[in-house]
C-alpha positions as CSV (number, residue, x, y, z in Angstrom):
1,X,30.2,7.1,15.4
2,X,28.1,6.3,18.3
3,X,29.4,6.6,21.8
4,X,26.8,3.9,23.4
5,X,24.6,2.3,21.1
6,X,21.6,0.7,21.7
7,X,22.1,-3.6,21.3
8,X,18.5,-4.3,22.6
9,X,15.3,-3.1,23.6
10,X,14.6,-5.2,26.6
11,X,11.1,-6.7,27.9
12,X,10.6,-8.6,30.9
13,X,7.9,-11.3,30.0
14,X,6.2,-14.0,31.5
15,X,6.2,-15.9,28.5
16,X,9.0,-14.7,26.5
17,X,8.7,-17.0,23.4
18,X,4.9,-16.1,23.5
19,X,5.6,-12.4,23.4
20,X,8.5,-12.7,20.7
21,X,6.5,-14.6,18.5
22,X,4.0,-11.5,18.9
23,X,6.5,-9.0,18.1
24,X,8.0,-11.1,15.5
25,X,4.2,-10.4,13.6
26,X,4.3,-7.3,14.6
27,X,8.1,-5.8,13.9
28,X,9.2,-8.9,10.7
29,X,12.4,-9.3,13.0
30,X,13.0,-13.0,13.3
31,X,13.2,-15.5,16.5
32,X,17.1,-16.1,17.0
33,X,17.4,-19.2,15.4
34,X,19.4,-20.5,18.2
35,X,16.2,-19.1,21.2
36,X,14.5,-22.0,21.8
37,X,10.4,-21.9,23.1
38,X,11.7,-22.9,27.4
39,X,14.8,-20.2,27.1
40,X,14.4,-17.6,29.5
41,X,15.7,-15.2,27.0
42,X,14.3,-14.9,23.5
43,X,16.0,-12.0,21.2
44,X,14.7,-10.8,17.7
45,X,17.6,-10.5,15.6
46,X,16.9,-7.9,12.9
47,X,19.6,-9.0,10.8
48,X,20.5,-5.4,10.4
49,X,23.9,-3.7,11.5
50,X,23.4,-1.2,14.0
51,X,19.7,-1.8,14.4
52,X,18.7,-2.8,18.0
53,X,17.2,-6.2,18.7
54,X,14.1,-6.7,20.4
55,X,14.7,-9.2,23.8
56,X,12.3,-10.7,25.9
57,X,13.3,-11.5,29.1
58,X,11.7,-14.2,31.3
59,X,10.5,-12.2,35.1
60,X,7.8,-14.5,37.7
61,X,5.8,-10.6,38.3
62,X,3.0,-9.4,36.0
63,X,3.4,-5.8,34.5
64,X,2.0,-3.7,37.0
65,X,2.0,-0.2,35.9
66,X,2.0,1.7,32.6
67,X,5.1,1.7,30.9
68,X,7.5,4.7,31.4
69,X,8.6,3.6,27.9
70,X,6.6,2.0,24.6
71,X,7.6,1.8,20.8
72,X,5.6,3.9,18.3
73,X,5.4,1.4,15.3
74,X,5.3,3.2,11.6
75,X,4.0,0.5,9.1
76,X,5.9,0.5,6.1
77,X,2.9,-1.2,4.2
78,X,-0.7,-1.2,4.1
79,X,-2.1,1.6,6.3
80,X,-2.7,2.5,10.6
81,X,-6.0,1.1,10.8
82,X,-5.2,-2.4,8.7
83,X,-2.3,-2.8,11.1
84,X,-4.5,-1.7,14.4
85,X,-6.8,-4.7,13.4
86,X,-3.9,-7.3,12.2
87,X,-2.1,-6.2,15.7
88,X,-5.8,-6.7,17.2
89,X,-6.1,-10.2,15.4
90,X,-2.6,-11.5,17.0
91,X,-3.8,-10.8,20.9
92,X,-3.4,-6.9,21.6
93,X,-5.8,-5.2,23.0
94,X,-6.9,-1.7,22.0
95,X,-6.0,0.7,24.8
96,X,-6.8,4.4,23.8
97,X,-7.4,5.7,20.0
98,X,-6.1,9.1,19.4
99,X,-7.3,8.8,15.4
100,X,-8.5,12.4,14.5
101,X,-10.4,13.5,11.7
102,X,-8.1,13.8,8.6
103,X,-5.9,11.2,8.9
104,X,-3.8,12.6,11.9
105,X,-3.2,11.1,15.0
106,X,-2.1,7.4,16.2
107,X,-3.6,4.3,18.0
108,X,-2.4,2.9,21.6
109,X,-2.6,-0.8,22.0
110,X,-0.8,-3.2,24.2
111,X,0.4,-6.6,23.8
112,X,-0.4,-9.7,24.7
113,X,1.2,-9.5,28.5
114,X,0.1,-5.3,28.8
115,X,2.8,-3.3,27.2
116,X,1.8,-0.3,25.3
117,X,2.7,0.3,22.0
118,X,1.4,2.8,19.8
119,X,0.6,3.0,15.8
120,X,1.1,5.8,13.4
121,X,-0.3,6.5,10.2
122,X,2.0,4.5,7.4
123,X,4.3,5.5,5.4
124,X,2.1,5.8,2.0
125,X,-0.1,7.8,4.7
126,X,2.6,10.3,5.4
127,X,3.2,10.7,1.8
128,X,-0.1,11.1,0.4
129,X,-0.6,14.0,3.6
């Protein structure tokens, strides 16, 4: 049993429906079906006991520093570099590449309003390694 468990990872956002839409593509956790696009708060609801939702959290300030904390995303299909470019194709921007010869290493992107998140290799990656 968990003493404190984790219910949410927070963002603050400018545009929190926006930025959950983008982590919708990025995580497959769906938009609360009761969040609507003007809520100040927008949660993805995994569905999943026991696994955090993602909530976006309407703030009138821009990010202004580098995160103290990001999520390091694992894709379950496909591999790190088809997901860097899908990620790339939905707004982030790529922020440092740390891809070494081999297959090792991950990619640092951030999202749509500047947070950082970063991409390992995949899970068919890991195995085939």
């Amino acid at each position: 049993m968990f003493v404190n468990p984790v219910r949410h990872i927070t963002f603050d956002a400018q545009e929190p429906y926006k930025l959950a839409q983008f982590w919708s593509a990025v995580t497959g956790f769906p938009i609360h079906p009761d969040d609507q696009p003007d809520d100040d708060e927008i949660l993805l609801d995994p569905g999943q006991p026991g696994v955090p939702g993602v909530l976006f959290v309407r703030v009138p300030e821009g990010k202004s520093a580098k995160n103290r904390v990001h999520l390091d995303i694992q894709p379950v299909t496909g591999t790190r570099d088809e997901n860097v470019e899908r990620l790339i194709g939905l707004g982030a921007k790529l922020q440092a590449d740390h891809r070494r010869e081999g297959g090792m290493g991950w990619v640092t992107l951030t999202d749509p309003e500047g947070n950082e998140l970063c991409i390992e290799r995949s899970v068919s990656e890991r195995a085939e390694a």
